[in-house]
C-alpha angles and dihedrals in degrees: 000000000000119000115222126222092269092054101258117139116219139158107261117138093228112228094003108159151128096229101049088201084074109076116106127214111192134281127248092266134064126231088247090052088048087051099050093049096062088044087052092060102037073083108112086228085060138067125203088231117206095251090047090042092053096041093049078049099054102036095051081045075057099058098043095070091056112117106192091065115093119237089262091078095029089069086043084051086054097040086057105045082048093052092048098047097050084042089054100048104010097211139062087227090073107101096211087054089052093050094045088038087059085041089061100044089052093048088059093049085056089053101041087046096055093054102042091045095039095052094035091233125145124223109297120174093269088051085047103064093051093046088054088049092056092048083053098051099049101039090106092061121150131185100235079060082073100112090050106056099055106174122208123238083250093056092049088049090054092051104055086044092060097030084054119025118062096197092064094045112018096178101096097204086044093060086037077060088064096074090077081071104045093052086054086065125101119245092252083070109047085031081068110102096219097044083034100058090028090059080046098066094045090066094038088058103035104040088067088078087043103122120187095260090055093056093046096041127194142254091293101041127050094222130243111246098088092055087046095055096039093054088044092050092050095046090050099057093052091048093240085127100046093079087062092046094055085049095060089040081064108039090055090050085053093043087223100115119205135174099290097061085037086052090053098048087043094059094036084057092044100063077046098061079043111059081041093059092042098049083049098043088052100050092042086051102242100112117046126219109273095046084052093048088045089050097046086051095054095052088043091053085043094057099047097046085056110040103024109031135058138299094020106037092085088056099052094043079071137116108278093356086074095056088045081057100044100044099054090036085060087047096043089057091047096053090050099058094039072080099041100102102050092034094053079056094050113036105357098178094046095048085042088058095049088053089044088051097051101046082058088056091055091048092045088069098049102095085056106111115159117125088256093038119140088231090054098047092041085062093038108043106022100033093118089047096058103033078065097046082057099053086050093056092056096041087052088050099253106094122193121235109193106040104055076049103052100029104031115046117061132018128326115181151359134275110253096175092099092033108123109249095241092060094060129092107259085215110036102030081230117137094242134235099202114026115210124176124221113221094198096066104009088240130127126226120166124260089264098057084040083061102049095044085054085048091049120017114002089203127109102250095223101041101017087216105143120280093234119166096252091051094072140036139183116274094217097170094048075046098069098030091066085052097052091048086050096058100037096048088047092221103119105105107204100201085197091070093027112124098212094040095038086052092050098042088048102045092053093046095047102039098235091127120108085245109069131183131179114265104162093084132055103171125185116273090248100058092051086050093041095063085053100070085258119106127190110180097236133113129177111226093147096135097282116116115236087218103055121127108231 
């Protein structure tokens, strides 16, 4: 038991820390005095000048890491470096504002940090409201305010301890919120194995409950879907994520799906549901245009970091997992261009680099070429579909260039009209790869349309009984039966060894074709507004070099 200034006993550990230079002993003046400074010059004779404004500011910062005051005057600290702060720049727009606002809200994590680890206690309601008020405060955060948020050792450790364990924070969006913290941190921390793979498996457990207006946000709340792909990033680079992504590998090889393939397809739908609401928010005038050009981006940068980059990209080359991707890839796209026109009125050269984005996703998964691969459904499957986006982006005035190249010239599929009936997906009508056959109601569907049954509705679709592992099982002998008639009738088209296809796939990669485009350079969306007079306060730097060649 500690006793504060005012006389009120409470349980702080008083200078507990990891980093001993930490510990705070109070300023000249007094909250009160602090207090009755900005009263004094809310007087119209009096003005709340900029030295007078900073020093009440830093003074009340000051307080606020003292551990011996109760909470009491912990909330009155924040009030006051709040008041002066409004009263010093008078609108949220002010940059300086912005920078000393996430100050602020790091400043409270310290000291809330300090006192819960120190005393061992979990989120309580009276933990809670101050918890809320930090996630307030930083949710501005950008990363060129890096050397101003420094976070202690104690802080990081705090963190991990909410983002991952549910005994200690039990409200699943509070420890999401988390996530404004991690993506503050520099890389020698996430590069850490054991901070690295912890703050994996935060993300691993919480982003399960994310929902796509979490990820967008309001007015209120800058969403979460810039902080998510940062960390990812981040994690991803340093291989802390690989180790999941092998999992799910392996849990979709063993159809017996577990949290790690459920985590993926999750995140894949829900840039989906994204780039949907977005595009809805934006023609119905409730989003504007650089938080709909920052959004697009977002779900642009979360695809790709799932289907066509490592670790994930295996994972999702496999049965089931492919058609997920494809099929929000096709509907991202869509989504993007439904925009295009306004958007090529309002901010041309932002809208022109989404497009430009985009068409190098699609090129990045070209040199996939497994039976189940993203590249081969997206020609097989979804040919009409876009055939008909890229008649839309000419139209708009912002033509691809790879994808008409790579999924629209050449072959795309084989003939099924002299397939024997018992080597085609019940389901699908596909002649299939992997035949599995399903107990419940004695009919056969290949391994693909069995994964995403168990992704989306884990019922057998002519009986509805559950898909339970020990309801299905492999078929290895029709198996091989399908691939003996495929290689006797000659009429499996292997795109991969296809000439027409191979040519036209080459040429495009490797820009031998007439048409050329620069492919050496993905730069962030703001660099590209930003040179053109616009400017909207956002940078990558979520693990992803600008540089890279898609």
């Amino acid at each position: 038991m500690v006793v504060c200034f005012c006389g009120a006993a409470h349980d702080t550990r008083v200078g507990y820390s990891f980093d001993k230079e930490e510990v705070h002993h109070p300023p000249a003046l007094s909250l009160a005095s602090l207090k009755s400074i900005l009263q004094e010059h809310k007087s119209p004779s009096f003005s709340l000048t900029h030295k007078v404004g900073w020093s009440v500011y830093k003074q009340a910062m000051e307080w606020i890491r003292v551990q011996s005051i109760c909470l009491q005057h912990l909330r009155e600290g924040i009030d006051i470096a709040q008041e002066a702060l409004d009263r010093l720049f008078g609108e949220e727009t002010h940059r300086n504002w912005t920078i000393a606002t996430v100050c602020l809200g790091v400043n409270v994590a310290e000291a809330v940090a300090n006192r819960m680890v120190g005393l061992g206690v979990s989120v309580t309601e009276e933990w809670e409201s101050l918890i809320w008020t930090i996630v307030s405060l930083i949710r501005k955060w950008s990363p060129d305010f890096a050397g101003h948020t420094r976070h202690s050792q104690c802080l990081i450790f705090w963190v991990l301890c909410m983002f991952t364990n549910p005994a200690m924070c039990s409200n699943v969006y509070m420890r999401l919120e988390m996530l404004r913290l991690v993506q503050m941190w520099p890389n020698k921390w996430l590069s850490d194995r054991y901070v690295g793979i912890t703050t994996a498996i935060g993300v691993l457990t919480t982003t399960r409950y994310l929902k796509a207006d979490d990820l967008i946000g309001n007015d209120l709340q800058v969403g979460l879907a810039n902080p998510l792909t940062r960390v990812m990033g981040s994690l991803a680079s340093y291989g802390h994520m690989a180790p999941f992504a092998k999992n799910a590998l392996t849990q979709v090889k063993s159809l017996r799906l577990g949290q790690d393939t459920h985590f993926l397809a999750h995140l894949v739908e829900l840039a989906n549901e994204q780039a949907k609401m977005t595009q809805k928010g934006y023609l119905e005038g409730y989003i504007g245009v650089m938080p709909t050009l920052a959004s697009f981006e977002d779900v642009l940068y979360l695809l790709k970091m799932l289907v066509a980059k490592p670790p994930f990209m295996e994972a999702f080359g496999s049965p089931g997992m492919a058609q997920v991707a494809a099929a929000a890839f096709v509907s991202v796209t869509s989504s993007l261009l439904a925009v295009g026109p306004q958007l090529m009125n309002n901010s041309m050269i932002g809208f022109t680099y989404l497009v430009f984005y985009n068409d190098i996703m699609y090129r990045s998964l070209a040199g996939q070429r497994s039976p189940n691969s993203v590249f081969l459904l997206l020609r097989r499957d979804h040919r009409q579909e876009l055939s008909v986006m890229n008649k839309i982006a000419s139209d708009v005035g912002c033509p691809f260039f790879y994808l008409p190249r790579l999924y629209l010239e050449g072959p795309c599929g084989e003939r099924t009209e002299s397939c024997p009936e018992k080597f085609l997906d019940s389901v699908t009508q596909a002649v299939m790869e992997a035949p599995v056959l399903l107990h419940s109601s004695k009919m056969v569907v290949d391994e693909s349309t069995l994964i995403h049954l168990l992704l989306t509705s884990p019922s057998d679709p002519f009986t509805r009984c559950p898909l339970d592992p020990d309801t299905y099982s492999r078929l290895p002998d029709l198996q091989d039966d399908i691939v003996a008639w495929r290689k006797d009738a000659r009429v499996h088209q292997d795109i991969s060894n296809s000439g027409q296809a191979n040519n036209t796939v080459g040429k495009a990669i490797d820009g031998t074709s007439n048409d050329t485009v620069r492919t050496d350079v993905d730069p962030p969306l703001d660099d590209i507004v930003n040179d053109s007079g616009s400017n909207s306060g956002r940078s990558s730097g979520r693990g992803d070099s600008s540089s890279e060649s898609q």
